[in-house]
N, C-alpha and C positions, 0 to 999 in steps of 0.2 A: 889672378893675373897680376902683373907686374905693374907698379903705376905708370910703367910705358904704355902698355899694352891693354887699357882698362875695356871691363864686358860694356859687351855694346858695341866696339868698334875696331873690325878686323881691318890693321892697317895695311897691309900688303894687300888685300883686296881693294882699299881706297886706293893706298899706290898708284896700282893700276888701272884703277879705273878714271884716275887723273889724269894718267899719262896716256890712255888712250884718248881721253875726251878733251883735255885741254894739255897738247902736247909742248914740253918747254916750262909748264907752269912748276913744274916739282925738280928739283935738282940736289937730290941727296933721300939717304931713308929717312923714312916718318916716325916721329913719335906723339905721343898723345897725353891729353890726362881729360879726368872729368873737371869740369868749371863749376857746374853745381847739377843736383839732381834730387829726388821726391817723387812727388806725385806731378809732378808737368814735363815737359818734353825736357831731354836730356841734352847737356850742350859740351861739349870737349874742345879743346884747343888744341890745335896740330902743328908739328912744325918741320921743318927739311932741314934745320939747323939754321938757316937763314931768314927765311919769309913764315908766318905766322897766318894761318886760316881757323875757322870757325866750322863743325862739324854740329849739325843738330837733328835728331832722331825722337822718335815717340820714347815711354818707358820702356824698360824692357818687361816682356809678359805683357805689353798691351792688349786690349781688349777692342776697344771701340776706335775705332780707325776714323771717324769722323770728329772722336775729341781729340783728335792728335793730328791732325790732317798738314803734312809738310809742303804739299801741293799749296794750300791757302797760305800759308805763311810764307812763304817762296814767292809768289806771286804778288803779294800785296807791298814786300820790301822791295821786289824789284819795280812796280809799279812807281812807289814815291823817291826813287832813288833821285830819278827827274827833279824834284820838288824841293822847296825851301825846309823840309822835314830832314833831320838827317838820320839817315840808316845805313847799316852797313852795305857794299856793294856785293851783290851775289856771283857765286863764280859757277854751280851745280845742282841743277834737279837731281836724283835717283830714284825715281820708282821703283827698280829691281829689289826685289825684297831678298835677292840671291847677296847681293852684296854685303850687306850689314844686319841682315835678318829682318829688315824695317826697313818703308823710305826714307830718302835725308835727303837735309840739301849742304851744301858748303859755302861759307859767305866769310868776306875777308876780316882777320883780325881788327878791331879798333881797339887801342890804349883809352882806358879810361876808370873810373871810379862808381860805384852802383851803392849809392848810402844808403841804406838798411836803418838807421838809429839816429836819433840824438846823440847820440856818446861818437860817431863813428864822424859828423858832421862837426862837434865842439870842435874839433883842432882849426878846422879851418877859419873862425871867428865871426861877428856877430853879422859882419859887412858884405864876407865872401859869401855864408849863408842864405843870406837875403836875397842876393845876387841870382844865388844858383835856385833856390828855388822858384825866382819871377822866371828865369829862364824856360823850368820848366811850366810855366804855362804861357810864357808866350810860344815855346816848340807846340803847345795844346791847338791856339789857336790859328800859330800855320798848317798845323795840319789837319783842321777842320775848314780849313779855307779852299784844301782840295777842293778841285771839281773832277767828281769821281767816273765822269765820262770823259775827260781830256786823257785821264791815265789807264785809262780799259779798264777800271774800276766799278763800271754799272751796273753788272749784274752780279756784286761780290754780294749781295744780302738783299734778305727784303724789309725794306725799311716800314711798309705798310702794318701796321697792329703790333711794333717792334715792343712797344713799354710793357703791352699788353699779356705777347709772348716770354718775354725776360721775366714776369713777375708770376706768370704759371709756370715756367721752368724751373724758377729755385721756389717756387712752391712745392715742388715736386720732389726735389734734391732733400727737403726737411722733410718729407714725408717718408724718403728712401732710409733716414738717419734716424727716423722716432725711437729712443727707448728710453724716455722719461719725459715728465711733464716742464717745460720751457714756459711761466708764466708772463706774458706779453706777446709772445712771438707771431702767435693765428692774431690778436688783436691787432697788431704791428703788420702784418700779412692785408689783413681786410682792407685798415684803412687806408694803405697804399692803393688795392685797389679801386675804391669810393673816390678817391682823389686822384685818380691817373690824368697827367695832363696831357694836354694838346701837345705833340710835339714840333719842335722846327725842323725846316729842311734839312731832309737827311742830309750825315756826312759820312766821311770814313771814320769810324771809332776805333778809338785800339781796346776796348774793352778791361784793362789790366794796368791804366795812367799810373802810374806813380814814382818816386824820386831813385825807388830800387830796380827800377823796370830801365831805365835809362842808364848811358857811361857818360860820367863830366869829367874835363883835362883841364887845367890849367892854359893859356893859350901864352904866346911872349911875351906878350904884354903884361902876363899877371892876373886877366881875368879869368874865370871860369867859365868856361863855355861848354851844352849837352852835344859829343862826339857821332850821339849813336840812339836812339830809343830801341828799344830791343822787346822779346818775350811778345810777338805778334799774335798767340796762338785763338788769342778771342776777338778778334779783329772781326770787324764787321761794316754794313753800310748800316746808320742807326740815326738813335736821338743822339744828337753830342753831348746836350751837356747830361749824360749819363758817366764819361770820362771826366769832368765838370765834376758833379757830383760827390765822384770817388776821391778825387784829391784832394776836394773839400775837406773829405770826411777822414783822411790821412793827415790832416793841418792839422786837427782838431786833439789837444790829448786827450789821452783813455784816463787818468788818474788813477793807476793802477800801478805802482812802482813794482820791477822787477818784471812785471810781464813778461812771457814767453810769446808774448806778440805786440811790438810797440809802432807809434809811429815818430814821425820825427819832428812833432810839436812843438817839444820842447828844446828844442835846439834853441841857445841864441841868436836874433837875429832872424827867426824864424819867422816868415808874416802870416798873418791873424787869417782868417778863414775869411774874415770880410774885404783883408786885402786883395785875398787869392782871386773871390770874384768879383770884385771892382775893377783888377785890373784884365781879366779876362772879358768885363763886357765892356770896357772902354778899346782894347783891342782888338775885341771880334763884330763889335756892333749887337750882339744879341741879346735879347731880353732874356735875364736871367731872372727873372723876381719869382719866380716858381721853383728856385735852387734849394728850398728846404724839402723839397719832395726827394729832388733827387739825391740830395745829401742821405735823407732816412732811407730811403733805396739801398743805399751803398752801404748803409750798418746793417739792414737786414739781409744784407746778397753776406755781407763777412761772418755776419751770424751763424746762417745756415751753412758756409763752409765752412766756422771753425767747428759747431757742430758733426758736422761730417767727418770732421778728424778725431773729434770726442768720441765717436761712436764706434769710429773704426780701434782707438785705443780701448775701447772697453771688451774689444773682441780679440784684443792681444793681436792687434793688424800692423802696431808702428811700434815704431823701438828708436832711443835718442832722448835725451833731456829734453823736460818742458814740456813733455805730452801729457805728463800728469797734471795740468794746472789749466789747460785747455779750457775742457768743460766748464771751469767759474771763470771764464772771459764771455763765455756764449751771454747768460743775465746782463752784464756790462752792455755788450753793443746791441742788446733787445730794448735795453732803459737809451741809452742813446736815441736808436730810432728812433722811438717814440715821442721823446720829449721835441726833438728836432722836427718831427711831424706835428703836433701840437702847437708847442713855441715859435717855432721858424730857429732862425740862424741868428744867436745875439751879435752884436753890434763890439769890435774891437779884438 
């Protein structure tokens, strides 16, 4: 197909199904492209030549319709739309799986920037950096400051045995991946759960926090400000600082140069892992001193996904640079966890 026209997305059936549900909102023909796509829900950008929307769909050849569920992520961005969280505004459910072969929903375009790297984050310099990523955890802490029954939000998860259920699920996921021996990883497995803690009151978690997960703009002023938190798909009612955790452990570099999976540590300007949650418990009031669990959490949940990709590459399942170098990051984020479970979180 054309990259007007990309699979996945029949636009003359969106057309009209615009035009019958939100009549006046389209004013000219639609064209499309993909935004990004893999193994998680597919996202395209549409436009009538004028106005700009967001189109988002499972993969295609989906399988499990409960990991892709458009309905939950539909619901939960329009939920906080309300709220000092900011999301895109939604314009369309579609269930009809006649329409695009899959449900979708449609949510308006936002202009914005999604940093993936150090390298992608340098230009902006030591000061704007800093900036943008306290931003993103004070967007963390407004959005655990929901209260998840003022937004119909109550029965979005069950927060009961949550750390409990999370840490037998990607038990599970490295057990789906086994075909080699992974030295640390069942050790790094157990002691997670000998050490499960207590959690705090649940909140809405986005399950997936991090600096590539969100769009930051510029504002007139010249600062940066987060436009948009995006990729709801693990969205949940939970432990928070489980999204806490994860960020942490995206602060933190891999000392791995070249990686085909980095994070954005080493940015200038970047704050230290003990700034990230200083200033998230001076914000949110929450007793974080239990943050090294959830930190080693978050290298062993990456683990067993980058695993999973290693595995799938060994079965000739992906194709694209960098899949070959996978499997020796998996060792990396097992010795992370571990020492971090051990250690705690150093200081600076």
């Amino acid at each position: 197909m054309s990259p007007d026209h990309p699979p996945g997305l029949d636009l003359d059936r969106l057309g009209a199904l615009l035009d019958r549900k939100r009549p006046g909102l389209v004013n000219g023909p639609l064209s499309g492209r993909l935004i990004e796509g893999g193994r998680s829900n597919l996202t395209y950008a549409v436009s009538d030549g004028t106005a700009k929307w967001v189109v988002r769909r499972p993969p295609l050849g989906h399988v499990l319709a409960t990991a892709h569920d458009m309905r939950r992520e539909h619901r939960v961005i329009s939920a906080l739309h309300a709220t000092p969280v900011p999301v895109p505004r939604t314009v369309l459910l579609c269930e009809d799986e006649e329409v695009l072969g899959a449900p979708f929903y449609v949510m308006e375009f936002v202009e914005g920037t999604p940093y993936r790297t150090a390298d992608q984050l340098a230009p902006l310099g030591a000061q704007r950096t800093r900036q943008a990523v306290f931003a993103l955890v004070d967007t963390l802490v407004d959005l655990h400051a929901v209260d998840p029954g003022e937004v119909g939000l109550a029965d979005f998860g069950r927060p009961e045995g949550f750390l409990d259920r999370q840490l037998r699920r990607w038990g599970k996921q490295l057990d789906a991946s086994r075909n080699r021996e992974l030295a640390g990883i069942d050790e790094l497995h157990a002691a997670l759960g000998r050490e499960l803690p207590h959690s705090p009151a649940p909140a809405v978690v986005h399950g997936d926090y991090r600096l590539d997960n969100v769009l930051i703009a510029s504002t007139d002023g010249g600062t940066d400000s987060i436009r948009a938190v995006l990729d709801w798909e693990m969205s949940t009612l939970g432990d928070p600082l489980t999204d806490l955790g994860l960020l942490v452990m995206y602060g933190m570099p891999l000392g791995t140069p070249d990686s085909p999976v980095s994070t954005t540590a080493e940015a200038p300007g970047h704050p230290s892992p003990a700034e990230l949650i200083e200033r998230y418990a001076a914000r949110s009031g929450r007793d974080v001193s239990g943050i090294a669990w959830y930190t080693a959490f978050a290298w062993f949940k990456l683990a067993v996904i980058l695993e999973g990709i290693h595995y799938r590459y060994t079965l000739g399942q992906t194709v694209g640079p960098g899949f070959d170098r996978i499997g020796d990051l998996v060792p990396v984020f097992i010795g992370h966890g571990l020492t971090t479970l051990r250690e705690g979180l150093r200081k600076g």
